[in-house]
One Martini backbone bead per residue (centre of mass of N, CA, C, O) as a GRO file, in nm:
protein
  218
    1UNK     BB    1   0.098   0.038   0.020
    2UNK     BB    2   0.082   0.378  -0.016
    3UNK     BB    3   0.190   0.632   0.103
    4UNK     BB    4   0.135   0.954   0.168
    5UNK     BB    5   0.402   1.035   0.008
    6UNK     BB    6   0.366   0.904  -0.223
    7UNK     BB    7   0.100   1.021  -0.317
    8UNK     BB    8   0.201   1.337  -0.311
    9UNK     BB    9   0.414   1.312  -0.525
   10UNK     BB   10   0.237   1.239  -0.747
   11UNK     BB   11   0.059   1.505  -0.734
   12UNK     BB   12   0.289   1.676  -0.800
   13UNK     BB   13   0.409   1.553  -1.063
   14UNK     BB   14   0.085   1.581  -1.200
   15UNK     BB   15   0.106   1.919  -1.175
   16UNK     BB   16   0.443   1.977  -1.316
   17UNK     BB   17   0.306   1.811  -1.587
   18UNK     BB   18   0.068   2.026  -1.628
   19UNK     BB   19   0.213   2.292  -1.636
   20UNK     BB   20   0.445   2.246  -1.825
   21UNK     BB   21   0.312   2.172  -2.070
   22UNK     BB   22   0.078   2.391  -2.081
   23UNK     BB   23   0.254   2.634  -2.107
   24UNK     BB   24   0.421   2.574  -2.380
   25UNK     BB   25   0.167   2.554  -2.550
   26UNK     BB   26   0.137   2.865  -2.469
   27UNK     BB   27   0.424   2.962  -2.627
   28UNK     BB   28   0.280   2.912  -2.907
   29UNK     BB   29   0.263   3.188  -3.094
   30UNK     BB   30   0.104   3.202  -3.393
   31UNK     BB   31   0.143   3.536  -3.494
   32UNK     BB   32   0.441   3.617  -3.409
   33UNK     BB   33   0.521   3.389  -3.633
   34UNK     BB   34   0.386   3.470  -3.871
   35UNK     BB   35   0.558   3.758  -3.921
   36UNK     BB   36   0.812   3.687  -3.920
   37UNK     BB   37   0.787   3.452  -4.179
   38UNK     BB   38   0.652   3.681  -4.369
   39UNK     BB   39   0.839   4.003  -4.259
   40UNK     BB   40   1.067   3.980  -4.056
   41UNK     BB   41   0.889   4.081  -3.753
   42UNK     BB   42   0.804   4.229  -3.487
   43UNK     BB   43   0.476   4.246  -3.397
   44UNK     BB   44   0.528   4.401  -3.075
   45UNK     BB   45   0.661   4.698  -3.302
   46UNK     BB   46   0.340   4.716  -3.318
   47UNK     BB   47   0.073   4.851  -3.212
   48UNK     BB   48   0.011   4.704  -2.931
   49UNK     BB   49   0.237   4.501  -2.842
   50UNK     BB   50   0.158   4.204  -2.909
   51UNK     BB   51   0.036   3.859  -2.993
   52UNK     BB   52  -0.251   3.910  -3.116
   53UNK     BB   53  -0.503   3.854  -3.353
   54UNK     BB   54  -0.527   4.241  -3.388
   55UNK     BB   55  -0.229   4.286  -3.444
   56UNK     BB   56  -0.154   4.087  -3.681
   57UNK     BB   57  -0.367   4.187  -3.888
   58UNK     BB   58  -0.232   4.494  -3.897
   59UNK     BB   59  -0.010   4.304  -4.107
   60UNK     BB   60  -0.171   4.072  -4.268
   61UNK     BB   61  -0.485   4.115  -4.195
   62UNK     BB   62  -0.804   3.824  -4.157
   63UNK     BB   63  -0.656   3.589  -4.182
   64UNK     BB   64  -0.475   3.605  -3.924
   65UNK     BB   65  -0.682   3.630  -3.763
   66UNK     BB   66  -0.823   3.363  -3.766
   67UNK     BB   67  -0.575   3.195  -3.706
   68UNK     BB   68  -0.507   3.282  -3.442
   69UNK     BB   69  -0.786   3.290  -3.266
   70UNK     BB   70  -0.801   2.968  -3.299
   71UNK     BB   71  -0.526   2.884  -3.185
   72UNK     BB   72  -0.544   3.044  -2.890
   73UNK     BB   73  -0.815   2.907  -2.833
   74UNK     BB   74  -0.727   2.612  -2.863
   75UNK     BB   75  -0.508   2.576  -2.650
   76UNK     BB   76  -0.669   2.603  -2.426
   77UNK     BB   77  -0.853   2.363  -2.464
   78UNK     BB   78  -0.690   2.151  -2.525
   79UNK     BB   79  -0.521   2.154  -2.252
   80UNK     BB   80  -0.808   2.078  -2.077
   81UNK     BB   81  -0.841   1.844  -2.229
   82UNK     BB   82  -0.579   1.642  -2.197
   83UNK     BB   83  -0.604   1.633  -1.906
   84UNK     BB   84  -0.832   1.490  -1.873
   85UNK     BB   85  -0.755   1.210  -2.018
   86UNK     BB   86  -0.554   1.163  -1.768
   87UNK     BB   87  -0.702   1.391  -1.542
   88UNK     BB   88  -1.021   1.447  -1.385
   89UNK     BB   89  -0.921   1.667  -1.213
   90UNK     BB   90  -1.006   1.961  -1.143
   91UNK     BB   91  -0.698   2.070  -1.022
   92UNK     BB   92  -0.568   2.012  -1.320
   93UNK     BB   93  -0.788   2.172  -1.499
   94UNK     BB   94  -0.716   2.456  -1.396
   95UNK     BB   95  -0.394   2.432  -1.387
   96UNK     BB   96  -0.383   2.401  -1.726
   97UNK     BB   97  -0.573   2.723  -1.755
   98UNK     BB   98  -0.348   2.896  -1.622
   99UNK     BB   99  -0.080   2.751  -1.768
  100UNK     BB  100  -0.145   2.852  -2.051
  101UNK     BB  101  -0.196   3.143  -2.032
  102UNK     BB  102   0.106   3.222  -1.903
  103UNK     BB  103   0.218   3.093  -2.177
  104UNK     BB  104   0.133   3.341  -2.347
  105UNK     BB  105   0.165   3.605  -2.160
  106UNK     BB  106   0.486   3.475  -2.097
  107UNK     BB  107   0.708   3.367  -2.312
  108UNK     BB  108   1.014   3.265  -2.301
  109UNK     BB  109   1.127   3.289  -2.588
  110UNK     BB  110   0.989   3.614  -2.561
  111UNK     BB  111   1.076   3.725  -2.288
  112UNK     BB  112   0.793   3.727  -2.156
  113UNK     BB  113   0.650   3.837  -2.433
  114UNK     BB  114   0.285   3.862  -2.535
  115UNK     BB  115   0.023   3.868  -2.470
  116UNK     BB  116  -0.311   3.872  -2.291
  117UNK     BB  117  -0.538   3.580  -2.323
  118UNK     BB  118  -0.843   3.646  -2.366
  119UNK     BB  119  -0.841   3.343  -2.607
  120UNK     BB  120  -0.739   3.142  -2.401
  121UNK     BB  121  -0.957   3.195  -2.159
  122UNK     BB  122  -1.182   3.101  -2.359
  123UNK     BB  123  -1.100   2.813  -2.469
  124UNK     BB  124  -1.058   2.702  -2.121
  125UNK     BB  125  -1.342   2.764  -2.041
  126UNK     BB  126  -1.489   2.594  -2.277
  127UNK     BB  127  -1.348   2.327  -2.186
  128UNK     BB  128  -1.444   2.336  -1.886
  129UNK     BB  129  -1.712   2.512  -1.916
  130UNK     BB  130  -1.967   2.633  -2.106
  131UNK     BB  131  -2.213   2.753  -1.946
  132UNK     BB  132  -2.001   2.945  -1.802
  133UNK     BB  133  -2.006   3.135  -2.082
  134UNK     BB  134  -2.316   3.195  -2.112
  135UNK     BB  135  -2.300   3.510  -1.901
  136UNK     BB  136  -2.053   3.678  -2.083
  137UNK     BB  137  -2.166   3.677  -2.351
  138UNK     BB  138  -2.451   3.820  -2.285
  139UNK     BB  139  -2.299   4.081  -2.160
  140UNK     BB  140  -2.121   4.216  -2.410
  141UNK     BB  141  -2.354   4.323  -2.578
  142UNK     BB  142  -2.421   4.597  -2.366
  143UNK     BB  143  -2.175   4.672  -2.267
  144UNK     BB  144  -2.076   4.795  -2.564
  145UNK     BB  145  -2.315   5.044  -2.531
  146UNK     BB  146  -2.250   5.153  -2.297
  147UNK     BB  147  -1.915   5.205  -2.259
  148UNK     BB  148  -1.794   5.203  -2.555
  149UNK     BB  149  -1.601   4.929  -2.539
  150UNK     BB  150  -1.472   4.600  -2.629
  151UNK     BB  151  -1.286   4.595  -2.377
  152UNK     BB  152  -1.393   4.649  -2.148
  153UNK     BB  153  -1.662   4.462  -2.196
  154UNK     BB  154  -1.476   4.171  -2.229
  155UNK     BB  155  -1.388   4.221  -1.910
  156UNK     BB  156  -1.626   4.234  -1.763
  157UNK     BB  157  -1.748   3.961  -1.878
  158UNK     BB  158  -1.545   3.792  -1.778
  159UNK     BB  159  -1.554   3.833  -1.443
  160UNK     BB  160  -1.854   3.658  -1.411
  161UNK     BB  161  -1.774   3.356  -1.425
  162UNK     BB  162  -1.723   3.308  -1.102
  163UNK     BB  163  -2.037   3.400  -1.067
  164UNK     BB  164  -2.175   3.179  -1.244
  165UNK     BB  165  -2.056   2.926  -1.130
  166UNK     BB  166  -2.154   2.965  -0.867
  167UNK     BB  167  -2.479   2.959  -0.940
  168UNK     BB  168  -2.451   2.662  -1.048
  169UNK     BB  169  -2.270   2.479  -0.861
  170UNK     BB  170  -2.011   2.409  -0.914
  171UNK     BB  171  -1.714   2.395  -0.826
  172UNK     BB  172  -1.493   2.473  -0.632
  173UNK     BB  173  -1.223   2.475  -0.844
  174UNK     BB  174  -1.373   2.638  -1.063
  175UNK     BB  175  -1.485   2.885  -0.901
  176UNK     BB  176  -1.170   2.981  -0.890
  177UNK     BB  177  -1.049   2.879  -1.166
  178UNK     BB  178  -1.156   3.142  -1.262
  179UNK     BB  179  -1.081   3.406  -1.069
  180UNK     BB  180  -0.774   3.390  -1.147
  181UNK     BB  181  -0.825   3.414  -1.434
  182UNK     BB  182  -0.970   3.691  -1.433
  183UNK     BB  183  -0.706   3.815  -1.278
  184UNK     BB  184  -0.477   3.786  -1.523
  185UNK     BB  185  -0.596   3.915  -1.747
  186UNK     BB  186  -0.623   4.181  -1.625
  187UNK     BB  187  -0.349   4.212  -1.588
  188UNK     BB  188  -0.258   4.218  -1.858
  189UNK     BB  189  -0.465   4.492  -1.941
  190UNK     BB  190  -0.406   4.746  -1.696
  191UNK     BB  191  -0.310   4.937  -1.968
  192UNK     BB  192  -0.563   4.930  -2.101
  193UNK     BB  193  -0.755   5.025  -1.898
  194UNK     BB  194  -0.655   5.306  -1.848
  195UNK     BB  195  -0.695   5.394  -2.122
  196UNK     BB  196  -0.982   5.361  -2.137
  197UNK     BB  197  -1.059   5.537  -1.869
  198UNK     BB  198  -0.934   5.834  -2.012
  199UNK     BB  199  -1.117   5.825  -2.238
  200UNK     BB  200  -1.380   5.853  -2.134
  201UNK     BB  201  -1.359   6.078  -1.945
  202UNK     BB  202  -1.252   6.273  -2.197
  203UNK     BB  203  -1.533   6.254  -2.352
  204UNK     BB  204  -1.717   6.343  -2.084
  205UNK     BB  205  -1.556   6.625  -2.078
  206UNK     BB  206  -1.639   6.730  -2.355
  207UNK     BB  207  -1.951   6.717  -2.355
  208UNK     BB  208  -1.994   6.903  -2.132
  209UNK     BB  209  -1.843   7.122  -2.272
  210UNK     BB  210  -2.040   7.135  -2.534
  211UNK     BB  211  -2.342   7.184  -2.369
  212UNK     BB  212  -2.256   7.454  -2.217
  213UNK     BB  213  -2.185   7.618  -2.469
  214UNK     BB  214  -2.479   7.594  -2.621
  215UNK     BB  215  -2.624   7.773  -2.381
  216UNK     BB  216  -2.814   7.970  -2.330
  217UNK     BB  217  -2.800   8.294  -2.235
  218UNK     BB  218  -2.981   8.527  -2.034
   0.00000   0.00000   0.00000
């Protein structure tokens, strides 16, 4: 019979190599390399400085985009799909889509500097569980009408995917990895939210300014 520490040592073999596995093939940017291999350029030294789908496109094209946004989604997938393959352990199916989502954000082969996350946290969020990404979805175009900003709307609908998860009655370790997932992203958009919400209040500053300006003196 196995003892206590020889199990323990399995649990966590099997956590360093689904940890390992799933980084490297979120290391995997097929953005970057698009554009590196079609002209000889480094993606992030353009648009918004990221190797993620609608960066690339601003290069190659809506061609680009959709092979990358695939491929993004795909990995994300994969890897919490393969995990499962191995073993169904819901707390190594989190640690999949956590550690997929980290090697995209961070490639070590590209010095750390990679996308957002965005699109591989969608396809191993519905990879972990689909019924919890239709809140999200949901909510994504009203918030795109109130807010006026896609990056926005994307980020706040995406936040809600912990309390989605919750209110199905998932697992504790579902709805865990959900909100660290949603904690990762924002972190990676960080830059994006200020520069949004400058933009944001900006415009609201305009506005105020220009209906003021309107107004007849009496």
């Amino acid at each position: 019979m196995a003892s206590l520490a020889e199990i323990s040592a399995i649990h966590i073999g099997y956590a360093l190599t689904v940890f390992g596995a799933c980084y490297a093939l979120g290391c995997i940017t097929l953005g970057y390399y698009l554009v590196w291999m079609t002209t000889g350029q480094d993606v992030r030294q353009s648009g918004s400085g990221n190797v993620g789908a609608r960066n690339v496109s601003r290069t190659l094209g809506p061609w680009a985009f959709a092979v990358t946004l695939a491929w993004d989604m795909g990995k994300g997938g994969l890897a919490v799909w393969g995990t499962e393959r191995v073993n169904s352990g819901e707390s190594l199916k989190c640690l999949a889509m956590l550690a997929v989502v980290a090697g995209h954000i961070w490639p070590a082969q590209l010095r750390f500097r990679g996308g957002k996350g965005m699109a591989t946290a969608a396809g191993a969020a519905i990879a972990l569980n689909p019924w919890a990404m239709v809140g999200p979805v949901a909510l994504f175009i009203p918030l795109v009408g109130l807010l006026k900003s896609t990056t926005l709307a994307g980020l706040v609908a995406f936040t809600s995917l912990p309390f989605v998860s919750g209110f199905l009655r998932n697992s504790g370790w579902e709805t865990l990895g959900f909100a660290l997932l949603a904690a990762l992203v924002l972190f990676a958009h960080r830059t994006n939210i200020r520069e949004e919400l400058a933009a944001l209040a900006a415009a609201r500053k305009n506005r105020t300014g220009s209906s003021r300006s309107q107004e007849t003196p009496l």
